[in-house]
C-alpha positions in Angstrom: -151.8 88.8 -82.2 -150.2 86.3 -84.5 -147.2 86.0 -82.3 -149.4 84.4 -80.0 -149.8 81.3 -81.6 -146.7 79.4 -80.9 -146.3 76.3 -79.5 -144.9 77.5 -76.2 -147.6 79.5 -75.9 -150.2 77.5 -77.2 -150.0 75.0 -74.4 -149.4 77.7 -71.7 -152.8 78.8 -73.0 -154.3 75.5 -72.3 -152.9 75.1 -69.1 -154.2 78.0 -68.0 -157.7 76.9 -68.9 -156.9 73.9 -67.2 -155.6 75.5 -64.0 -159.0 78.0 -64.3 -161.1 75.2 -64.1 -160.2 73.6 -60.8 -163.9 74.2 -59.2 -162.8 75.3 -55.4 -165.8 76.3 -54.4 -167.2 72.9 -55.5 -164.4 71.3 -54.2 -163.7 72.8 -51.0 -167.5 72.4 -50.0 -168.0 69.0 -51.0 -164.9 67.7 -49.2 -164.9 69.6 -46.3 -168.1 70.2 -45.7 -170.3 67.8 -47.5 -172.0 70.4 -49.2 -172.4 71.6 -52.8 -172.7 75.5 -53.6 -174.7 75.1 -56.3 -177.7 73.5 -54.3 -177.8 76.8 -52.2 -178.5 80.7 -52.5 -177.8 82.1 -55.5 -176.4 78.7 -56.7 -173.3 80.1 -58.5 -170.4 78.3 -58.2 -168.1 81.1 -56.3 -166.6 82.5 -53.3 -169.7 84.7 -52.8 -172.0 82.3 -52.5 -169.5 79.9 -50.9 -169.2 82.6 -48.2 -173.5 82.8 -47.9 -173.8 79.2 -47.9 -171.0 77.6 -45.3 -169.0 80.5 -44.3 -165.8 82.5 -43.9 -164.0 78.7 -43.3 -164.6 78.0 -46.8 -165.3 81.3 -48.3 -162.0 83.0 -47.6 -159.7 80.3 -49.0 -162.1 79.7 -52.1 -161.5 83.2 -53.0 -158.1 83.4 -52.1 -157.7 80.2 -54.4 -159.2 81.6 -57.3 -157.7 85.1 -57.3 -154.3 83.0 -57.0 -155.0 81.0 -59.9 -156.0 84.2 -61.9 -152.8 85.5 -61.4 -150.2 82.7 -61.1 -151.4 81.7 -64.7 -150.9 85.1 -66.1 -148.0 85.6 -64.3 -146.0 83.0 -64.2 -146.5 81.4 -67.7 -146.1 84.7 -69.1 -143.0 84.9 -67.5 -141.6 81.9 -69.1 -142.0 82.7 -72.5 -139.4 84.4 -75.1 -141.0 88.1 -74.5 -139.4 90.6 -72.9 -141.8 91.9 -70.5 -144.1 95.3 -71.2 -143.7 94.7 -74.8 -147.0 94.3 -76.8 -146.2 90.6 -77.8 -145.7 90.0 -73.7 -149.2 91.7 -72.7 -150.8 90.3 -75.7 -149.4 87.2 -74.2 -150.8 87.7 -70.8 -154.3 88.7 -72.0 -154.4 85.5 -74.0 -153.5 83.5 -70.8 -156.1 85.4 -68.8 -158.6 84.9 -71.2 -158.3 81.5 -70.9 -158.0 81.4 -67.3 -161.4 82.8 -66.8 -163.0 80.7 -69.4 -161.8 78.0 -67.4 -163.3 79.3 -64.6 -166.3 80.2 -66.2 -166.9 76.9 -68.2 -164.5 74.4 -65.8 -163.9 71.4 -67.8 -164.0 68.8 -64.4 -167.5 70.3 -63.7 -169.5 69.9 -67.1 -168.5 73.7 -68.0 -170.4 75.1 -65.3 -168.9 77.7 -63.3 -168.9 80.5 -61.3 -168.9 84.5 -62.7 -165.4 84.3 -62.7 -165.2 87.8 -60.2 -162.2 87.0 -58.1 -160.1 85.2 -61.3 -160.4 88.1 -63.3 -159.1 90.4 -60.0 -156.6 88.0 -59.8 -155.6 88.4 -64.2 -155.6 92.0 -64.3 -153.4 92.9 -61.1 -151.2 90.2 -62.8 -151.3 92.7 -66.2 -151.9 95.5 -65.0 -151.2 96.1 -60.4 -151.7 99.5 -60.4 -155.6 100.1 -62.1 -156.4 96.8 -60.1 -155.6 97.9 -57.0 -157.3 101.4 -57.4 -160.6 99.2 -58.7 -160.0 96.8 -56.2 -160.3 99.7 -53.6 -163.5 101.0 -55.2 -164.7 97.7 -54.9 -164.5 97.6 -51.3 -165.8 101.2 -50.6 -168.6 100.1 -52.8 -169.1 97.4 -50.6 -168.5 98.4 -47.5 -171.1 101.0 -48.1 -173.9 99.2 -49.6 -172.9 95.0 -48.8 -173.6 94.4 -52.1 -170.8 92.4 -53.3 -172.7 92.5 -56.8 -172.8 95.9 -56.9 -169.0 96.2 -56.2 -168.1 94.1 -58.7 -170.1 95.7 -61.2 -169.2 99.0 -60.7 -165.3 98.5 -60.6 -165.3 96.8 -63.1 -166.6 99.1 -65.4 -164.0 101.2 -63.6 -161.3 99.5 -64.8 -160.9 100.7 -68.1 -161.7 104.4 -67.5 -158.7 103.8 -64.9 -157.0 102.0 -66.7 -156.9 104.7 -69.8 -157.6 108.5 -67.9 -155.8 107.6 -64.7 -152.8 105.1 -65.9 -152.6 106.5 -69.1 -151.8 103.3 -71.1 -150.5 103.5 -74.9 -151.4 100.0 -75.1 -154.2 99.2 -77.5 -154.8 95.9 -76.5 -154.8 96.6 -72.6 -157.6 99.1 -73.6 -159.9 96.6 -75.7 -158.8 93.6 -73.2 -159.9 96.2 -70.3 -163.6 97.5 -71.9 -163.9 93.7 -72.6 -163.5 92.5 -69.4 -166.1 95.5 -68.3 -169.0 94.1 -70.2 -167.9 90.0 -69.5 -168.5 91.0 -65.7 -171.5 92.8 -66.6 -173.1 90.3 -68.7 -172.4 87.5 -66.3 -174.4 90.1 -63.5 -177.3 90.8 -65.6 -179.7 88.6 -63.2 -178.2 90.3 -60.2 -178.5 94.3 -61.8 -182.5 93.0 -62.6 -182.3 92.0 -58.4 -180.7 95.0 -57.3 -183.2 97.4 -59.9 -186.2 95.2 -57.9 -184.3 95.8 -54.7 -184.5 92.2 -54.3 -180.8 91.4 -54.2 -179.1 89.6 -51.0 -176.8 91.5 -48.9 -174.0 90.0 -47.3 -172.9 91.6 -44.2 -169.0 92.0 -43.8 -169.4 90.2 -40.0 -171.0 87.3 -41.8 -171.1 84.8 -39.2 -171.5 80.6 -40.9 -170.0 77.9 -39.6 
């Protein structure tokens, strides 16, 4: 991934882990709502527990916020660069920019590096790289979901479907889409390990899809 490391894309890099950071969830329920996140429920700094907390007024443009800035980062500074797209120097590209997108989310910079799981970034990366697998996990996510109102659990379970999509369905002859999609399995799963030990203890919070906040 040598080819990575220009100077064009060196800063897109950065500015992607800038644009990762921007806390919405912080942001949004400080100054609308006068409330921080991170006081309340599961105290992570996402659209999940944004939704638990104040509601579907804040939760639904928190998330929509942070898939956007998964996948305008990937997307358009990708785009921008000398690549042509699909070739290996491209996707490396966009994998690089993603990676720093979620860090950024993960470890936000304007919040003394502490973030949220980084969930709805990553959806929004990977149907920036690769539509097709993220939709069908995406899907599988909501069934999930739907079924069990465990947004945890949905999560967790597509994305350790991405990869097995992403090679048996897909078919990808991309090495690096393969490692970048097992890697992005176990990121999700590490940063869910407290919530598998809840849901193992059946102690984990459901969140109803007619969630009614403020």
């Amino acid at each position: 991934m040598n080819e990575v490391f220009t100077g064009y894309n060196i800063m897109a890099i950065i500015i992607a882990y800038l644009v990762g950071s921007v806390p919405s969830s912080i942001w949004v329920g400080k100054w609308f709502f006068g409330v921080d996140v991170r006081d309340f429920g599961s105290k992570n700094a996402g659209a999940t527990n944004t939704f638990r907390t104040i509601g579907k007024r804040a939760g639904f443009p928190v998330l929509f916020f942070d898939i956007f800035k998964g996948w305008a980062s990937v997307y358009l500074l990708a785009k921008y660069s000398d690549y042509a797209i699909g070739t290996n120097p491209y996707i490396n590209l966009q994998m690089s920019i993603g990676v720093a997108a979620v860090l950024g989310h993960v470890f936000p910079i304007y919040e003394r590096f502490k973030g949220g799981k980084g969930v709805a970034t990553l959806l929004g990366i990977v149907l920036a790289i690769n539509f097709p697998a993220a939709a069908v996990c995406f899907g599988i996510f909501l069934i999930v979901y739907l079924i069990s109102q465990y947004v945890s659990l949905g999560a967790i379970i597509a994305a350790t479907a991405f990869p097995l999509v992403t090679i048996f369905v897909f078919k990808t002859d991309s090495n690096s889409l393969i490692y970048f999609s097992i890697a992005l399995a176990i990121l999700v799963v590490v940063r869910h390990r407290k919530n598998i030990e809840r849901l193992l203890k059946h102690e984990e919070g459901k969140m109803p899809f007619n969630l009614k906040k403020k």
